[in-house]
C-alpha positions in Angstrom: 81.8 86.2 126.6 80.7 82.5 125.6 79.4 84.7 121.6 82.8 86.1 121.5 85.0 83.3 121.7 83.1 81.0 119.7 82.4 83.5 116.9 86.4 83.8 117.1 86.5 80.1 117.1 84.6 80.0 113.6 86.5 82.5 112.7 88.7 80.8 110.0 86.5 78.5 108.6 84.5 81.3 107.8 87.0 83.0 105.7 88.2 79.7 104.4 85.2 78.8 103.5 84.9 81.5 100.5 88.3 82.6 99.1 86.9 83.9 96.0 84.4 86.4 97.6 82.5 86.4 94.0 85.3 89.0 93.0 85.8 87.5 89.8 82.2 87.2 88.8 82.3 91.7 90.3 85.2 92.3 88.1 84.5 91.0 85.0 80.8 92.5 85.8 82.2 96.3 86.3 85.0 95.6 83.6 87.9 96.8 86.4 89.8 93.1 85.6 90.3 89.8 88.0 93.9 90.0 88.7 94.8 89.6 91.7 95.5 92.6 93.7 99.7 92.4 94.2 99.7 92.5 90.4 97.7 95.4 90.2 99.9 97.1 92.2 102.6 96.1 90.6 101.1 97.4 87.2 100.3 101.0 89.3 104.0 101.3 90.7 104.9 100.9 87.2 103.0 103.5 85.6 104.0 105.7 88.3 108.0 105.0 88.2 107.5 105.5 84.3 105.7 108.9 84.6 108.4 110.1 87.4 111.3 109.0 84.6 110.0 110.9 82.0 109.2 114.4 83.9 113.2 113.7 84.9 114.2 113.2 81.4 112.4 116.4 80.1 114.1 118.1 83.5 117.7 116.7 82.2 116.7 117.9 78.4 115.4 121.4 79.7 118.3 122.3 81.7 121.1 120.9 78.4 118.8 123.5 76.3 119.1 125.8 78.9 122.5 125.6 79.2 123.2 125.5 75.4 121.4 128.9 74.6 122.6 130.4 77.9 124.8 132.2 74.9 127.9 133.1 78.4 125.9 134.2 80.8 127.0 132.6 84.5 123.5 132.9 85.9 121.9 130.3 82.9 124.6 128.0 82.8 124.6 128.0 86.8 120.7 127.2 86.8 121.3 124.4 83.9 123.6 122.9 85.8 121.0 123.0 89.3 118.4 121.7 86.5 120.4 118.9 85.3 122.2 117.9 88.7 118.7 117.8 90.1 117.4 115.6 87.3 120.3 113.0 88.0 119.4 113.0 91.7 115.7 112.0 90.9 116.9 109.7 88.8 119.0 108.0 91.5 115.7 108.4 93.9 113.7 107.0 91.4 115.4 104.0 90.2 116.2 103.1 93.6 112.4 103.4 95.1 112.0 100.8 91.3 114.0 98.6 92.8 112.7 98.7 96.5 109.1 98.2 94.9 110.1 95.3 92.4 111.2 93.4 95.5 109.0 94.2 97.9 106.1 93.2 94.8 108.2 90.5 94.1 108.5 88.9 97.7 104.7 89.4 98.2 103.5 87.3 95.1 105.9 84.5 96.1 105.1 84.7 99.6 101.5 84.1 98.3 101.7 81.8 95.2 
C-alpha cells in the first residue's frame, strides 16, 4: 500500500520530468515528421473531408449525365434525381462533420498552446 501511494505521489514529476519523450529525435529518425499530434490529425481529417467531397462531386456529376442522356425515360431521370439529391445530402453531412472537426481541432490546439 505504502509502493502504491508513493509511486502515485511521483507520479507527475515523472512525466514532467521528460515532455519530449525523445519523439523528435524518433521522428526525424523514421522520417514520419515532429509535429505535434493535434496537427496531424488535423492534416488526416483534411485529407479525408477532401476525398469524401470529391466521391460527392463525381456522385452530383454522374447523376446530371445520367439524367441528361436519360433521352425521356421516367425510370433514368427518377434515379438521376436519387443520385443527385443524395450527393447534396452528403454534401450537407460532410461539410457539417468539416466544421465539427475544425472546431473541435481548433479548441484542442488552443486548449494546449
Amino acid at each position: 500500500m505504502a509502493i502504491s501511494l508513493f509511486a502515485l505521489a511521483l507520479l507527475p514529476s515523472v512525466v514532467l520530468a521528460a515532455p519530449n519523450l525523445g519523439l523528435n529525435q524518433f521522428g526525424s529518425q523514421t522520417q514520419l515528421g515532429t509535429k505535434p499530434l493535434t496537427e496531424t490529425i488535423a492534416s488526416i481529417i483534411n485529407v479525408a473531408m477532401g476525398l469524401l467531397g470529391m466521391i460527392v462531386v463525381l456522385l452530383i456529376l454522374a447523376g446530371g449525365f445520367l439524367w441528361m442522356t436519360a433521352g425521356g425515360d421516367e425510370a433514368k431521370v427518377t434515379k438521376a434525381k436519387g443520385l443527385i439529391f443524395g450527393g447534396v445530402i452528403g454534401l450537407a453531412i460532410i461539410l457539417s462533420a468539416y466544421a465539427i472537426a475544425q472546431f473541435v481541432v481548433g479548441s484542442l490546439l488552443s486548449a494546449t498552446t
